[in-house]
C-alpha positions in Angstrom: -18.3 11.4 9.7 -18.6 10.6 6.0 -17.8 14.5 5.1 -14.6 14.5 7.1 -13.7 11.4 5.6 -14.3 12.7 2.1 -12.3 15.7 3.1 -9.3 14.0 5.0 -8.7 11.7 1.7 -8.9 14.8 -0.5 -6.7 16.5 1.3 -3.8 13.2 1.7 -4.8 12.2 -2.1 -5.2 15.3 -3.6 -8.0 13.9 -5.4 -10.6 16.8 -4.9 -13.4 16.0 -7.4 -16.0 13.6 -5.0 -19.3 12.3 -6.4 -21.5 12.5 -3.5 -25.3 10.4 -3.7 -27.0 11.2 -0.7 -29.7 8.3 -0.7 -31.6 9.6 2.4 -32.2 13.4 0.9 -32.4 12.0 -2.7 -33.9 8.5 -2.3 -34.1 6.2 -5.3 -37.5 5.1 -7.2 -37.9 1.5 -6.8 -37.3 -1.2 -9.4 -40.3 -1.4 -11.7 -41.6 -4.5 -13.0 -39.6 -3.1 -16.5 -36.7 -3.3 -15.0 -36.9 -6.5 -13.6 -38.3 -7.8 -17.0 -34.9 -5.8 -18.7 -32.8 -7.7 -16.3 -34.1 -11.6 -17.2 -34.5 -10.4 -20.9 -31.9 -11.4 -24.0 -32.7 -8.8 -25.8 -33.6 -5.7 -23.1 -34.9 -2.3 -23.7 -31.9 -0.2 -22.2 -33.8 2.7 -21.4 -35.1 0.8 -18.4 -31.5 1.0 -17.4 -30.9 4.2 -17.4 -30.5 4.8 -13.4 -28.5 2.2 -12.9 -26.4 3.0 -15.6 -25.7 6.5 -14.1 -25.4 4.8 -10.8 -22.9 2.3 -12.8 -20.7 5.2 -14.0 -20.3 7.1 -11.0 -18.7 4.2 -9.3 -16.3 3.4 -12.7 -15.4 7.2 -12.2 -14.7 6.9 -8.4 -10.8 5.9 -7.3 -12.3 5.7 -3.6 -15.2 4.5 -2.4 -16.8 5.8 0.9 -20.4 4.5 2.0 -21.9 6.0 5.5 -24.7 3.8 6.6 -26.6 3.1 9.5 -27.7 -0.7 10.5 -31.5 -1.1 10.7 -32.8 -3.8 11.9 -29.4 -6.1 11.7 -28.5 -4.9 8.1 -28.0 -2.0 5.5 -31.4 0.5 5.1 -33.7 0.3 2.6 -32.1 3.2 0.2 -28.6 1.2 0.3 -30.3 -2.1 -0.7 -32.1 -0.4 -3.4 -28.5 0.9 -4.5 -26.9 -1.8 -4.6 -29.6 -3.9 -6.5 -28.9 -0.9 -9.1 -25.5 -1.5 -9.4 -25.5 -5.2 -8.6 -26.4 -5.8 -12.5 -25.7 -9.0 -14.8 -23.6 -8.1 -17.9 -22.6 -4.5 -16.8 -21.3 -4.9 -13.1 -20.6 -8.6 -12.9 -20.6 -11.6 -15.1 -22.4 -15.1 -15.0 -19.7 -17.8 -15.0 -19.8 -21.1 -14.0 -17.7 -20.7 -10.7 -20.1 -18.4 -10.0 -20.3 -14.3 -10.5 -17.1 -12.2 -11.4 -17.0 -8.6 -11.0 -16.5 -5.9 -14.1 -15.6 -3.1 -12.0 -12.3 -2.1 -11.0 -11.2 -2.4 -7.3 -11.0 0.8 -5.3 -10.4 1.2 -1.4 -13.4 1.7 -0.1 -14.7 2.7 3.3 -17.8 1.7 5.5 -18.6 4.0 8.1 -21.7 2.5 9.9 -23.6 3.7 12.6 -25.3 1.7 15.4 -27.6 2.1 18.3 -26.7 -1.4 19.5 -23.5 -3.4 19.7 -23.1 -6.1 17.1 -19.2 -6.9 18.1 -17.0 -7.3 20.5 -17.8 -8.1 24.7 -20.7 -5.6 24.2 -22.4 -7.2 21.3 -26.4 -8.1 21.8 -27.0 -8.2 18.0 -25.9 -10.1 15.4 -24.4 -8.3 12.1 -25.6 -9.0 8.8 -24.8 -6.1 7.7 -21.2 -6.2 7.0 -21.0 -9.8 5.3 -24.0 -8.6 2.7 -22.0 -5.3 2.0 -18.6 -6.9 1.8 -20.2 -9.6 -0.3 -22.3 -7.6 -2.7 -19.7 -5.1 -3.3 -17.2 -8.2 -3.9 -19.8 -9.6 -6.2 -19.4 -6.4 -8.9 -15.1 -6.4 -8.0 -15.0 -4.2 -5.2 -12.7 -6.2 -2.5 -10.5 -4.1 -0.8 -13.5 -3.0 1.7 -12.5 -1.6 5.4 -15.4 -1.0 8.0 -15.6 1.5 10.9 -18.0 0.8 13.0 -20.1 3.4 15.7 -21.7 1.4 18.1 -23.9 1.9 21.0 -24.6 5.1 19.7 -28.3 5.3 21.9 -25.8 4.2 24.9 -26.2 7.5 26.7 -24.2 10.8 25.4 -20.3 9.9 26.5 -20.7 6.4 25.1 -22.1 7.7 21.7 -19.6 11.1 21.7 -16.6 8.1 22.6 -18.1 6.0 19.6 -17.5 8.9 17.1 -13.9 10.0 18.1 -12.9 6.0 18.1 -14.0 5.7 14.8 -12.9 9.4 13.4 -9.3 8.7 14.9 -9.2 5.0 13.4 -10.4 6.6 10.0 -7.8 9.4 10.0 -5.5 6.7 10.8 -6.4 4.3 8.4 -6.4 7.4 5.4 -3.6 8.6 6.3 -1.4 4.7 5.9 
């Protein structure tokens, strides 16, 4: 689903170059204590941020966002958390203030495609959802706002509720790229 998405805004943009981080082939290291000292530090060593710098960049060189998670357990995997703590970072991606933080990066429409065995809206919903209100709010925490979510649900439903999930949400996405 996230391919054809990449593709079907490529093709009604004609913006072809597409930076794609696969976290679940090419999973992240985890944060060291170095980095987490770096991070609280006045004066850090910035070669401990040099991951989430790259990390930093791609998204400054993005116009459109697309993330294609699945919910575990109520909210975003593992490899997206350790992402967005990446990218989440004080100085570079958002600023202190005393209303609170303020994102540095530029806005971009971004999609979330997620993918669910359960149902976490709607009459069908048995789960609660904490995934999109961390995502919308993390992403809005570094200036990302403009955040649409397609949701697969019910995807371990049996094979015509899952094959109906995916069409739903490829039809509402072509839709929605195509505005």
């Amino acid at each position: 689903m996230a391919q054809m998405c990449l593709d079907e805004h490529a093709r009604i943009s004609g913006d072809t170059e597409t930076i794609v981080r696969d976290l679940a082939t090419f999973p992240l290291p985890a944060i060291t204590r170095e980095y987490a000292a770096a991070i609280t530090s006045r004066e850090p060593d910035p070669t401990h941020f040099a991951l989430s710098e790259r990390l930093i960049e791609e998204l400054e060189a993005t116009s459109f966002l697309a993330i294609a998670t699945p919910m575990h357990n109520f909210t975003v995997p593992a490899s997206l958390k350790l992402w967005i703590d990446y990218v989440v970072r004080i100085g570079r991606s958002f600023a202190s203030t005393p209303a609170g933080k303020v994102g540095l990066l530029k806005d971009r429409p971004t999609v979330v495609i997620v993918g669910s065995g359960g149902f976490h809206t709607g009459e069908s919903a048995r789960q609660p959802d904490f995934l999109t209100p961390y995502l919308r709010h993390a992403l809005s925490c570094i200036g990302i706002t403009d955040v649409t979510f397609f949701l697969m649900q019910g995807l371990v439903a049996g094979s015509e509720a899952g094959e109906h999930a995916i069409a739903a949400c490829r039809s509402d996405l072509v839709r929605y790229l195509g505005r």
